[in-house]
N, C-alpha and C positions, 0 to 999 in steps of 0.2 A: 567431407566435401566443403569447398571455400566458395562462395559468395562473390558475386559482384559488387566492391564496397555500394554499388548506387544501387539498387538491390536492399541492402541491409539496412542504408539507408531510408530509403523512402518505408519497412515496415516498422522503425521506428519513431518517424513522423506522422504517418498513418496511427500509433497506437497514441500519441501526444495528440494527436488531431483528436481520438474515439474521446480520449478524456473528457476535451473541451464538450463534447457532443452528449457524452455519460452526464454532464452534468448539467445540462441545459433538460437530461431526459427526467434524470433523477432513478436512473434505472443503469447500472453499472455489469449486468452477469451477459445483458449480452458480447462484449468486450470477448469475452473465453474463443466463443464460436467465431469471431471475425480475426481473432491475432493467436492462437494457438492450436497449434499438434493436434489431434486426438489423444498422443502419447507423453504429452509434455509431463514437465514435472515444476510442482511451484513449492518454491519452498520458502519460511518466514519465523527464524528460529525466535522472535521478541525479547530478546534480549537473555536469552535460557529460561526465562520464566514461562513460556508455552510455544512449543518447534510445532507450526504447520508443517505438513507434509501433504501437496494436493498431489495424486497421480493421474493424470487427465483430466482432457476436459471437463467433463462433466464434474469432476470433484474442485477444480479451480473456479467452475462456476460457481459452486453451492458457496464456498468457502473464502476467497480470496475476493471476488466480483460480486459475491451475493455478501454472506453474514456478515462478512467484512469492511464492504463498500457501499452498499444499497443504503439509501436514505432511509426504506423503511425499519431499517436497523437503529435508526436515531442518530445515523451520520447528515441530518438535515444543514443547511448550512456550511458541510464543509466542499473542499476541492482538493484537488490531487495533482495539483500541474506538473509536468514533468517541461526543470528548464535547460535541460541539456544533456549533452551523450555523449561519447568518444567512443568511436568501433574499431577493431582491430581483427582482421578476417571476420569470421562468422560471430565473434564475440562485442557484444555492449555494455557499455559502466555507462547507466543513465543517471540521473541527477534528479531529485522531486521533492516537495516538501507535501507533509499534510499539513494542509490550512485551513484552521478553523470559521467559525462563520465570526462576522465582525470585524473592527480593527479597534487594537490601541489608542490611548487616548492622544498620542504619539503620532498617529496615522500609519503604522505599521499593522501587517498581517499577525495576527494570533497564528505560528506556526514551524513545524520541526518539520529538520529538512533528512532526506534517507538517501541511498542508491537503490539501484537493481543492477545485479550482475545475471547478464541475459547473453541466452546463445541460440542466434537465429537458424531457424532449420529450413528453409527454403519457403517457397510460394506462400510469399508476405508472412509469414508464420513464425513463431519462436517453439523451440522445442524445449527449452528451461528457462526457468527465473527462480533468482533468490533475492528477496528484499531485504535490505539491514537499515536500522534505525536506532535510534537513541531510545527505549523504552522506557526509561527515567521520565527524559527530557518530554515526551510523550505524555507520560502523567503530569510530570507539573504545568504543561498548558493544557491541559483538560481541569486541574484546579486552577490555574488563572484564568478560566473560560467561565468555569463552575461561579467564582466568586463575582466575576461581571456578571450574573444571569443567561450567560449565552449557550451553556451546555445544556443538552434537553433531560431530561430526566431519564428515559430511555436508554441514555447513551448511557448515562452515570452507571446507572441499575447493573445493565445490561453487560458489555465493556469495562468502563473504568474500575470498578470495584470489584469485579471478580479479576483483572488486572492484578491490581495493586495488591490482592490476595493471595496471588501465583506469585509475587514481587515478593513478598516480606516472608514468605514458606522458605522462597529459595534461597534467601538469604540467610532464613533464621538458622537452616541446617547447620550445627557442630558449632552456633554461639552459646557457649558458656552463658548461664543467667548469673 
């Protein structure tokens, strides 16, 4: 079924708007239950070093909104802006970066920019997302985050280094020492 582009629109304004709101809350898993399916599907391959796969809501809250995004994760300081979309029928290429806390000594944002390819399922709702990002480029501003003092240890612990563990396995496969 196809959408009213203004429709499709406004639910993903509505989920750029929750952001700005997710992070004033510092609490991100409600986001699931206002912009998503029951039966959605979210998906976040990181670069082949570890494929999410949420199947509903409830699992995109724990995972995508919760472990992934909540502050109490050691994501303190960061944001997730989303600066733009293109729709085409019931489908979205949005545009966002993760932004660390702080700026450059430059006055630029510490931050890697990704898409989401999203397909809107009616009554403001999306019925799939898949996020793609740079998960390289990911780690090296969580170590130029890490070397300014701005990364919480938490995140390091937690995220980054079991990251970069899943990064150098997947690559080590079938290198010759």
């Amino acid at each position: 079924m196809s959408y009213p582009t203004e429709e499709v629109e406004a639910a993903i304004t509505g989920l750029r708007d929750a952001f700005v709101e997710a992070e004033k809350r510092g609490s991100w898993a409600w986001i699931a239950d206002e912009f998503y399916h029951e039966d959605c599907v979210y998906e976040c391959p990181y670069g082949g070093a570890m494929f999410v796969r949420a199947e509903g809501r409830e699992a995109i809250r724990r995972t995508h909104y919760g472990r992934d995004m909540d502050v109490g994760s050691g994501w303190q300081g960061w944001s997730f802006p989303i600066l733009g979309w293109a729709i085409k029928g019931d489908r979205i290429i949005s545009e966002w970066v993760n932004r660390g806390p702080g700026k450059r000594a430059d006055g630029n944002h510490y931050e890697t920019r990704g898409v989401s390819l999203i397909t809107y399922g009616g009554g403001g709702k999306f019925s799939y997302q898949m996020d793609l990002f740079d998960i390289a480029h990911q780690m090296h501003l969580c170590d130029e985050l890490d070397a300014a003092g701005l990364l919480s240890a938490e995140l390091k612990r937690d995220w980054v280094a079991p990251m970069k563990a899943r990064i150098v396995s997947m690559l080590g496969n079938g290198v010759a020492a």
